[in-house]
Each structure stands twice: as structure tokens, then as C-alpha cells.
N, C-alpha and C positions, 0 to 999 in steps of 0.2 A: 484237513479240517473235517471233523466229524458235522454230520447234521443238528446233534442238541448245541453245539453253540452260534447260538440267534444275534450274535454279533455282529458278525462277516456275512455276505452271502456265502452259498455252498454250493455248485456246479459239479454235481453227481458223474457224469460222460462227454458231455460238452465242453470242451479245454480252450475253445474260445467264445462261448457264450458271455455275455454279461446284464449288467443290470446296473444302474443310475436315477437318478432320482424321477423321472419321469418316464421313461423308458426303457425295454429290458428287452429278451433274445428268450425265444422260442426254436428248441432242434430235435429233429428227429433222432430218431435211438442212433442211428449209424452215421451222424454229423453230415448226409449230404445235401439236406433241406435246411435252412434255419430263417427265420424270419425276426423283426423289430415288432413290436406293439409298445403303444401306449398305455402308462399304469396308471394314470390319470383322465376323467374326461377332458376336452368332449370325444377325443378319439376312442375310450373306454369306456362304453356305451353298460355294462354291468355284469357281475360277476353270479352263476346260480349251479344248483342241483337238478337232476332231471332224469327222472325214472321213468320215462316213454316207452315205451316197446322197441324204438331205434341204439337208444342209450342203453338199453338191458343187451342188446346184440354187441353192436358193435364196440362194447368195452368188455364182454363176457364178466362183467359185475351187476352190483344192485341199482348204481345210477353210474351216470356221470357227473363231473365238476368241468364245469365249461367257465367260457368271459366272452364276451360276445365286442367286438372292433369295430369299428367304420374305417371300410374298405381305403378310406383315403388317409387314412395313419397306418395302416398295416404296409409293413416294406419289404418286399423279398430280397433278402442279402443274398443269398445263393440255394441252388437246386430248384427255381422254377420250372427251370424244362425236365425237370425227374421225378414232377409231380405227374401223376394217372390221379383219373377221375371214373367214379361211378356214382349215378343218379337215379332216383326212384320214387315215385310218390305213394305207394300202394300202402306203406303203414304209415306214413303221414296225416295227423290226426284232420288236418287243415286241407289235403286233398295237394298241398305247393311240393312241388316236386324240389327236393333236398339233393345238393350234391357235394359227395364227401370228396374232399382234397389228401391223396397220401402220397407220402413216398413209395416209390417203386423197387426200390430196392429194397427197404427194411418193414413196409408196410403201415409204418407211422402214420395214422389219421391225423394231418394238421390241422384240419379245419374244415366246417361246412358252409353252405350258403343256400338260404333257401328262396324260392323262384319268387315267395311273396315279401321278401325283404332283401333284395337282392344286394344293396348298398352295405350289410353286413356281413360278417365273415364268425362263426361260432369255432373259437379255439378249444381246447381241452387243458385245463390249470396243469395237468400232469403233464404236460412239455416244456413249461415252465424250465427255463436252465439256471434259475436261481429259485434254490426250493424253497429257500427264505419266505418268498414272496406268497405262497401257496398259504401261508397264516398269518400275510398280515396285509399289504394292500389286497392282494386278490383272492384271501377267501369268500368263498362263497355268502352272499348274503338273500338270497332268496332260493324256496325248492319250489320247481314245476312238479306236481304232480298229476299226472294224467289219469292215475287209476287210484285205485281205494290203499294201493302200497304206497304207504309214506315213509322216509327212507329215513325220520328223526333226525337226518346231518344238519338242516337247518330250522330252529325251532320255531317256527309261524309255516304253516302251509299255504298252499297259493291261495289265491283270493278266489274268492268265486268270479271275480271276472276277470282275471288274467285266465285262469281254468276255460271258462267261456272261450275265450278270444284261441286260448291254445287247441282247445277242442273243436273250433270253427264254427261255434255258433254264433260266433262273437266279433266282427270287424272293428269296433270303436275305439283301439287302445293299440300302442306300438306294443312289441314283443317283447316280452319280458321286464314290463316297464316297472321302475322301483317305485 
């Protein structure tokens, strides 16, 4: 099955990922991490863009396409103990020390958490094992931008006070709130 028909889902490397009406499979490029999330709230907390100086690195692109989970709907099916972590707060616009979750073997970023919302888990849409999903529950619906580059993927820019709050000057608002 080719990706333009938006019929069926389409699982690109993943030969046992899926997807269902609430819930769906996230896997690393080389099948030995894969995780469950929720494509619905309350466990699907919101889907965005983000052009941060962390997102410019660690995707070697102009942004990333994240969804952001509550940790107590995120399921690890297999390869928890194959996850490495590396943590750092120095470009952290908020000063919260962020820690990326990858596989060890293929180097797949599955996901971050960071020290001031620790009850969250930020995925990356492109792990998605139904690409399906990538344009229609969980495209992106909001862009973080941290700098004067706005990435036009989604067409309202942040607010001035989600901006605020992402920038740390701002406490009064959860992350990335719609």
C-alpha cells in the first residue's frame, strides 16, 4: 500500500505497529523500542511545531512535529531496557533540565521529559507507525516559536503568553496549552 491512499493506514518499517480508534504504536527505525499512546485526550495532552534551538539539533531540520502524552497513558510494549538517556538544561529556554529518551541501538529519539513537567512525555509525530495519522488526528495544531524564525507549518504563531511561559518568564499557563 502506497502512502497517497488515506484509506487504510500505512506502516512504512514497522510490520507489527498499529493503530485503532483511540490508540496507536510509536517504533523506532530498527523495531526494538515501540510504545502505545493515546490519539485522544485526556491521555493526549496536544499535538505542535517547535523551532527551539533543541528542535533545530536534535532533528538536523527547521523544526520538529511533536505530541506531547501523560506519562500514565504512554505504554512501553517492548525495548524499555534499550532506551539511554541524555539530559541537559544549558539551551533550555526555561533553565528545566530536559531528558531525551532514544534507542541504543538505532539512535531513535522517542521522546523527552522535562524536569518542570515531569508527568509528560514529548514524542516526535515522525515515529508515528501509522503515517496516516501524521494528517489527521495528530497533525500539528499549534507552532512554538522561540525566535523571530517562524516555520509557517502552522498558521497562527504562538501567543505571546504561551511565548512568555516557553521563554521562562512566564509561570501562569501548562505547556503548550491549546
Amino acid at each position: 500500500m502506497s502512502i497517497t491512499d488515506k484509506s487504510k493506514p500505512y506502516f512504512p518499517l514497522a510490520n507489527d505497529g498499529w493503530s485503532k480508534e483511540d490508540e496507536a504504536t510509536v517504533t523506532c527505525f530498527c523495531g526494538a523500542v515501540q510504545l502505545a499512546f493515546p490519539t485522544q485526550g485526556p491521555g493526549l495532552v496536544n499535538t505542535f511545531v517547535c523551532n527551539c534551538t533543541d528542535c533545530h539539533m536534535i532533528t538536523a531540520s527547521q523544526f520538529a512535529s511533536n505530541f506531547t502524552v501523560a506519562n500514565t497513558h504512554l505504554k512501553h510494549l517492548r525495548g524499555q531496557d534499550t532506551l539511554k538517556t541524555f539530559a541537559q538544561s544549558q539551551t533550555i529556554a526555561s533553565g528545566n533540565m530536559m531528558t531525551n529518551h532514544f534507542c541504543s541501538t538505532c539512535g531513535t529519539l522517542m521522546y523527552r521529559v522535562s524536569s518542570g513537567f515531569p508527568h509528560w512525555s514529548i514524542l516526535r509525530i515522525g515515529t508515528i507507525d501509522d503515517f496516516t495519522l501524521q494528517h489527521t488526528k495528530l497533525k500539528p495544531q499549534k507552532e512554538i516559536s522561540l525566535s523571530n524564525d517562524w516555520t509557517g507549518y502552522v498558521p497562527s504563531r504562538a501567543s505571546p503568553k504561551l511565548r512568555a511561559w516557553a521563554l521562562g518568564t512566564s509561570s501562569t499557563m501548562a505547556p503548550f496549552e491549546l
